[in-house]
C-alpha positions as CSV (number, residue, x, y, z in Angstrom):
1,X,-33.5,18.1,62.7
2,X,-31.0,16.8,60.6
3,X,-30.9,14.4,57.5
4,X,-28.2,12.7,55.4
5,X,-27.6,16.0,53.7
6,X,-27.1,18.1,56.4
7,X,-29.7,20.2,58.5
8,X,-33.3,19.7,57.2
9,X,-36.5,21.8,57.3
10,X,-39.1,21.6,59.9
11,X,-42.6,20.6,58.9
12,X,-45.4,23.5,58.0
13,X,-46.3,25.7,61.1
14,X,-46.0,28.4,63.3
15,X,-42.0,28.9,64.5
16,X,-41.3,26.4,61.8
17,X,-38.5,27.8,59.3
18,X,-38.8,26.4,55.8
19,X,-34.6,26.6,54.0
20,X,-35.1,25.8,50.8
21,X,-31.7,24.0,49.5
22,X,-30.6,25.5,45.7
23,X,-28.3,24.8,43.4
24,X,-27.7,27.6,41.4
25,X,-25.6,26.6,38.1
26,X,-24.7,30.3,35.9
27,X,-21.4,30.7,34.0
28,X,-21.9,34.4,34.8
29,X,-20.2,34.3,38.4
30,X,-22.0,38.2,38.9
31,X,-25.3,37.2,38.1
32,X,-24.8,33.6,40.2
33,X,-23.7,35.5,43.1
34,X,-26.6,38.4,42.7
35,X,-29.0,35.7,42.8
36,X,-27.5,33.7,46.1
37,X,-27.9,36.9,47.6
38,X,-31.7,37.2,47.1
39,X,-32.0,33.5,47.4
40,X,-30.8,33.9,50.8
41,X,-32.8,37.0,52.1
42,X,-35.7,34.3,51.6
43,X,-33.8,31.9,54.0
44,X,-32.8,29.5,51.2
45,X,-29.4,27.4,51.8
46,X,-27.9,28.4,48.1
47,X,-24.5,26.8,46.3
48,X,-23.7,28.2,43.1
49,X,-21.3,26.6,40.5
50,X,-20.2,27.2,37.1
51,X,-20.3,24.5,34.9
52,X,-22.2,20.8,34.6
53,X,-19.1,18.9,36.1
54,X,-19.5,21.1,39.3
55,X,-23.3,20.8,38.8
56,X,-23.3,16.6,38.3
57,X,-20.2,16.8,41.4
58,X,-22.6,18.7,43.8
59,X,-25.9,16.7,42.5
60,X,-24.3,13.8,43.4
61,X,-23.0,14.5,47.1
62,X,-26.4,16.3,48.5
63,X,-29.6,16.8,47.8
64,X,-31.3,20.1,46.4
65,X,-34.9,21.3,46.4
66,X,-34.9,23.5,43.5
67,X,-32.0,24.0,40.4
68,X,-31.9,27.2,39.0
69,X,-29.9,26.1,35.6
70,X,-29.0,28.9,33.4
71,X,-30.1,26.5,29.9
72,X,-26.6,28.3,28.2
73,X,-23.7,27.4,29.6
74,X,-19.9,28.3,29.1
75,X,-18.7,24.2,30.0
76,X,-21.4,21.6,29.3
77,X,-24.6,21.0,28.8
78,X,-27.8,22.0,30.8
79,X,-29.6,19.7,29.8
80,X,-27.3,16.9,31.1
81,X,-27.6,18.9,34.2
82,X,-31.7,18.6,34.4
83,X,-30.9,15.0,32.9
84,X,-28.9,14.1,35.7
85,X,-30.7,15.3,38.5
86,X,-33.8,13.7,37.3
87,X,-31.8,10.7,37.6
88,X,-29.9,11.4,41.0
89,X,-32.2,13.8,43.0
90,X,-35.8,13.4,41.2
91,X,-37.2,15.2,44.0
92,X,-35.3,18.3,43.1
93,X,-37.7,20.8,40.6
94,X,-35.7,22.9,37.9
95,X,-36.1,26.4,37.2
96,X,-34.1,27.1,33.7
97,X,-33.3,30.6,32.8
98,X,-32.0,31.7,29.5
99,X,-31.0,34.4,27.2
100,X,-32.4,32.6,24.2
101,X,-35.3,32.2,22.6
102,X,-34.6,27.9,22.4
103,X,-37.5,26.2,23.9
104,X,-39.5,29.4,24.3
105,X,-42.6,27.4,22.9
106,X,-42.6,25.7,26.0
107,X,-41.0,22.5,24.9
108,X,-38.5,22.1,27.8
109,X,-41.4,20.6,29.8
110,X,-41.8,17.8,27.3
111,X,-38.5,17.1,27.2
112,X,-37.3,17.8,30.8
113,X,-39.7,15.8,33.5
114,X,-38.3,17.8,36.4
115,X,-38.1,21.5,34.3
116,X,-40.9,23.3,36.8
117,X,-40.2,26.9,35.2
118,X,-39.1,28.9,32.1
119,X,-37.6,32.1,32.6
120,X,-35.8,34.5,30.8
121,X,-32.1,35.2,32.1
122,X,-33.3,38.8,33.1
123,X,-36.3,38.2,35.7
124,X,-35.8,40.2,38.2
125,X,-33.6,38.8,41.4
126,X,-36.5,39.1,43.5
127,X,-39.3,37.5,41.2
128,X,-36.7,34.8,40.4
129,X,-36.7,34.1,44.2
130,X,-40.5,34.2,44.5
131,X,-40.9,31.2,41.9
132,X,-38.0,29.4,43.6
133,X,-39.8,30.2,46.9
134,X,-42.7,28.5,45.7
135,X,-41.3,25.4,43.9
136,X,-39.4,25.3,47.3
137,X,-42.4,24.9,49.2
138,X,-43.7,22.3,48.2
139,X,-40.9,19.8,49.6
């Protein structure tokens, strides 16, 4: 089947892949691409960029299930990311990773309506895949 953005998932079943569609956003183009990869082993469709224009420039030409969004940046802001695609793809759920201790009281979920996830920058590839995995699946 396929939808405005391209090919689309089949429904829940037997035979039935589910591609979950990410955008990853990381300055860090090593870690980016060391996530795609285990992004990918789970039969997600991945795109990484590097910054919020590229972010707001993919956001705005397809649609995304999940956002992995590094919350420190090297150009921009993530939260006019998370801000954006609440706007433009409210379906999409955001998975924010950082290196910092900023919103570690859990106050990115008051302020972000679409932030599904907290993580810290070094989760492990394949347990950062499991929670995008499950965010995934329920699109």
């Amino acid at each position: 089947m396929r939808g405005p953005d391209g090919p689309r998932r089949q429904g829940p079943g037997p035979g039935h892949e589910m591609n979950t569609r990410v955008l990853i956003v990381e300055s860090e183009p090593n870690l980016g691409a060391l996530w795609q990869r285990h992004l990918e082993r789970s039969a997600a469709i991945v795109e990484v960029v590097g910054s919020q224009d590229e972010a707001v420039a993919r956001l705005s030409e397809k649609a995304f299930d999940v956002i992995v969004l590094d919350l420190i940046l090297a150009s921009g802001s993530a939260i006019a990311v998370a801000d954006y695609a609440s706007y433009r793809r409210p379906e999409a759920k955001v998975v924010f990773v950082t290196s910092t201790t900023f919103f570690s009281d859990g106050s990115i979920f008051r302020h972000m309506p679409n932030a599904s996830a907290f993580l810290p920058r070094g989760t492990p590839p394949d347990d950062l895949a499991a929670v995008v995995e499950h965010y995934g699946r329920a699109h």
